[in-house]
N, C-alpha and C positions, 0 to 999 in steps of 0.2 A: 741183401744189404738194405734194400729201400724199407722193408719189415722191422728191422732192427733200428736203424733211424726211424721210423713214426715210432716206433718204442720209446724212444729214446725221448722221442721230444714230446710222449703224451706223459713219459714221467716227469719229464720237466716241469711242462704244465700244471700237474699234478703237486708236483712242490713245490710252486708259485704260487699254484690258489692255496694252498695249505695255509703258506705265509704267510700271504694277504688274510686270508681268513684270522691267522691269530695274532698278527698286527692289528688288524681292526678289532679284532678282541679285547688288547691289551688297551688300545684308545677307546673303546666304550665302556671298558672296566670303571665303574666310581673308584675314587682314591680310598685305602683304607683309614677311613675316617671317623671317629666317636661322635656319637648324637650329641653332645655338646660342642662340636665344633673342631676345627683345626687353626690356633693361632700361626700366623704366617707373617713374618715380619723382613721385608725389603729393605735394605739401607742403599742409601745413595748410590750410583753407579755401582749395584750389584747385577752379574749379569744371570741371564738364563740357566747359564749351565752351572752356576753355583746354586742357583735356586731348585733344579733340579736335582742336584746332588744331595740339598740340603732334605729334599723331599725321600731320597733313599734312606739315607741316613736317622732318617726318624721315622721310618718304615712306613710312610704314605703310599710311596710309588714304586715299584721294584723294575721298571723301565723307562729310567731317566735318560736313555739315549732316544726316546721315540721323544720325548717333550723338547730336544733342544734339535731335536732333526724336523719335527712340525713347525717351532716356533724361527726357524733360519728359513725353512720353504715359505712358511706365510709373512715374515717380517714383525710378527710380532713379538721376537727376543727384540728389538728395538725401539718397542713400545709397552716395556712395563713399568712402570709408578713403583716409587716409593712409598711405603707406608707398612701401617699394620692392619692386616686382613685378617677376619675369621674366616673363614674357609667350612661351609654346612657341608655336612654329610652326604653322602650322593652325586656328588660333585665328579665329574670328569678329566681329565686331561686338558680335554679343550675349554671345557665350562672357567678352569681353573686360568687359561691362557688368557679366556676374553675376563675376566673378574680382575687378571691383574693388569690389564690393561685401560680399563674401567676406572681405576684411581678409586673404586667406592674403598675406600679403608675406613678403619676403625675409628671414629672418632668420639672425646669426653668432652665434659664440660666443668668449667671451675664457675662458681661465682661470688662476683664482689660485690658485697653488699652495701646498701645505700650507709653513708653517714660513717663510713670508717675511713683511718688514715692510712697516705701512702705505705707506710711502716707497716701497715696491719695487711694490707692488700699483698702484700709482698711475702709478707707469712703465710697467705693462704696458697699463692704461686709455690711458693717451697714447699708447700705441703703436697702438692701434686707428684706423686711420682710417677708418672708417666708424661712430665713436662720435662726438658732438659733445663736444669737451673746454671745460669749463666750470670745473672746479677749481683751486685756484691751489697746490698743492703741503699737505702732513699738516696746515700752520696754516692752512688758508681756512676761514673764516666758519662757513661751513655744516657742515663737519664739527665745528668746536668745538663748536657749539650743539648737534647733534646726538649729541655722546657728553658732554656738559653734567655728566651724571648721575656722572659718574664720574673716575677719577683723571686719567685721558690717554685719547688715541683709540685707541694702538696697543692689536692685538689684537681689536680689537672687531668686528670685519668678518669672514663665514665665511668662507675658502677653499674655493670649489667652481669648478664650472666654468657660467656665466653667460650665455643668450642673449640678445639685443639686436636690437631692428631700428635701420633709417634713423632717422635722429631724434632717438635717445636718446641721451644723454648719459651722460658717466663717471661724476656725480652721482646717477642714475638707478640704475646698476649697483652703486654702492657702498651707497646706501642699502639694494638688496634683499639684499647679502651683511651688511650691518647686522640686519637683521632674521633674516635666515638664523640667523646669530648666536644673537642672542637667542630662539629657538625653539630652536635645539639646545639652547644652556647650560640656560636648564631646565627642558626634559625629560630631560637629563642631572642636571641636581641633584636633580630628584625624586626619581630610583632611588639616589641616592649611597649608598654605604658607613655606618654609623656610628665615631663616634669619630675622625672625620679633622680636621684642624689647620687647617679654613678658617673663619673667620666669615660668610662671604657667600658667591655665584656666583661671584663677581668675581674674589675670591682663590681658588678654583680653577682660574679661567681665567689667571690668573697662571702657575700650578703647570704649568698644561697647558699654554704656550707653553712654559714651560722643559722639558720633557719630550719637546716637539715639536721644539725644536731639540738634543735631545741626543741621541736615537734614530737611527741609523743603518740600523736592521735592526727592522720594524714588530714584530715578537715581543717584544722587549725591551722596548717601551713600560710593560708594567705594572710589570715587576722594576725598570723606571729611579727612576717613580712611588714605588713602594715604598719604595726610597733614600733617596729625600727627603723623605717620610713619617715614615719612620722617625726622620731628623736633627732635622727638624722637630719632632718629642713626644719627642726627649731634648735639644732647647736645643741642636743643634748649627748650625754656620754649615753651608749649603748646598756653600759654594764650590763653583760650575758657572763654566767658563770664559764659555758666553753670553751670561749676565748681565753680566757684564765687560766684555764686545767689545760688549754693544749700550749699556751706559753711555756708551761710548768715544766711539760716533757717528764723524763723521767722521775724527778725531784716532786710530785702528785703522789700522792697516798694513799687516795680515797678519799680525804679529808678536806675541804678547801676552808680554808680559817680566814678569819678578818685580816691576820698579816699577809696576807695571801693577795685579799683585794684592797690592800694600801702599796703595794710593792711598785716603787714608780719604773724597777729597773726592766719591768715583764711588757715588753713591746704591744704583746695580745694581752695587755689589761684593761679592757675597757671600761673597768671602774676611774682609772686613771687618765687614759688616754680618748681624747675625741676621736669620733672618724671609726671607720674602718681597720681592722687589722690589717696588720701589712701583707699578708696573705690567707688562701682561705684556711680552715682548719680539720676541713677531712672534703671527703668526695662525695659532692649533692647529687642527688640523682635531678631529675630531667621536671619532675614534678615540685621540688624546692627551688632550682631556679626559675620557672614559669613563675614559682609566687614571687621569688624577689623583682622580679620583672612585672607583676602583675598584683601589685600590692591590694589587700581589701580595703576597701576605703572606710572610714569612720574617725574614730576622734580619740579611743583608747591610747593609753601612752604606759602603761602599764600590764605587767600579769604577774602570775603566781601558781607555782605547781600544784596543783591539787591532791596528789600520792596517788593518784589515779593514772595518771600520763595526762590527764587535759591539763586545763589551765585556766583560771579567773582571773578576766582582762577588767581593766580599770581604766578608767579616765582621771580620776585625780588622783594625788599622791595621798589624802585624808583615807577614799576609800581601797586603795592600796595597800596602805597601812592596817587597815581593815581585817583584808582579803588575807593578807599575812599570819595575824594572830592566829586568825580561823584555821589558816590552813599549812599555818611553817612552823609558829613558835615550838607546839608539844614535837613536832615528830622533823628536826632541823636533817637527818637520814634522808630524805625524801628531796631536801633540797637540789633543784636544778635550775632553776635565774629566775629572778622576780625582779627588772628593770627600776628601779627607785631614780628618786630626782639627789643628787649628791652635788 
């Protein structure tokens, strides 16, 4: 009897280490995984045991009951992140536990570029597909309430370049270039200049879209600033083509004509209109408003495109007049604002 019992229970034994032996096999097995990877994508309150289901079912793992029995023993089915994972080859059971536990997910990047409008920024979000599009074009809801505080939304938003994971939304990304924004603007107003023509942040950041879209060549930024500075604290009109063409909106052609710059009904025509536009006209990066804040000093009150992207500054309007034949009459195409006295 006692013979047959130790039998009994060395086979036991015997089929316990068996077990253990190819349980620890089946958790040191890498998943079957391609050298390019394994995309893996969590959505919000998905649990362990779908995720390991999800892993049979696309033939990674063919013992999805050991990953939701490890991950209830250790507590981390309570501890997986949301996102989108690549998952490398060689990867483990557990490697795969603590990875998604890690939050390291997959993440892109979109970027908005300096000197474009909200409208444009908004099209490049839509263009993302791996962004969730939630926004319904410059008049949704949430961005009105969100720039509430102020004249309009354009402008408001920083130009950088923006990462994102799975999940997030165009809303998500625009609010953080929102804020981006208003962190730069002031810590830029802090340092500003004295005796500059703005009353608030706001109208500088006016100044500094208009600067950002007149600049061709990043050096000129502060001498442009300067210009319009100047015109500015002697009561002159700006007259900048940009303002112009972004009053215009969609009714712009290509073509900006002299009815264009006598139009008194175009709010952004500062062939007409003193001062400031009433808001800014696209999104300055961080380098255009430092110049509006940090104007170059001198005496010019004028420039003119040169079809190069620079531009020849002038001090009177004789050699303005000048600088124009030289370099606008033959080739009027090229034109992008030459400030004149009107």
């Amino acid at each position: 009897m006692l013979k047959r019992l130790l039998i009994v229970c060395l086979l036991f034994a015997a089929c316990a280490a068996l077990v253990a032996w190819q349980i620890k096999t089946y958790w040191e097995q890498p998943l079957e995984i391609p050298s390019a990877g394994y995309a893996l994508e969590i959505a919000p309150g998905q649990t362990l045991k779908s995720v390991a289901s999800q892993l049979e079912q696309d033939g990674v793992y063919a013992h999805p009951w050991l990953i939701r029995l490890y991950g209830r023993y250790s507590g981390l089915d309570q501890s997986i992140k949301r996102g989108e994972y690549l998952v490398p080859a060689g990867t483990t059971p557990l490697s795969l536990l603590l990875l998604l536990e890690s939050g390291k997910v997959v993440s892109y990047q979109v970027t908005l570029p300096e000197g474009i409008t909200l409208g444009r920024a908004l099209e490049i979000l839509q263009a993302q597909a791996s962004l969730l599009h939630e926004l319904d074009g410059v008049l949704d809801h949430r961005i009105a309430k969100l720039t509430a505080a102020f004249p309009g939304s354009e402008g408001l938003f920083f130009p950088d370049s923006y990462r994102y994971e799975k999940g997030d939304s165009d809303w998500d990304v625009l609010q953080r270039a929102y804020r981006a924004m208003q962190d730069v603007l002031a810590s830029e107003w802090q340092g500003r200049e004295e005796n500059l023509p703005y009353q608030s942040p706001y109208e500088a950041l006016v100044m500094a879209s208009i600067v950002e879209r007149e600049t061709g060549v990043a050096h000129e930024r502060g001498e442009i600033a300067g210009v319009f500075v100047r015109r500015l604290n002697k009561n002159m009109r700006l007259q900048t083509d940009p303002t112009v063409i972004y009053g215009l909106g969609s009714d712009y052609s290509g073509n900006l004509r002299r009815v264009h710059l006598r139009d008194d009904s175009n709010p952004y025509n500062t062939y007409r209109h003193k001062g400031l536009p009433p808001t800014p006209i696209a999104l300055p990066g961080r380098e255009a408003i430092h110049a509006a804040l940090h104007p170059l000093a001198g005496k010019t009150l004028y420039f003119v495109a040169r079809g190069d992207g620079s531009h020849y500054f002038s001090e009177t309007l004789a050699e303005h007049q000048q600088a124009v034949r030289k370099y606008q009459l033959n080739r009027r195409s090229d034109y992008r604002s030459s400030p004149g006295k009107r």
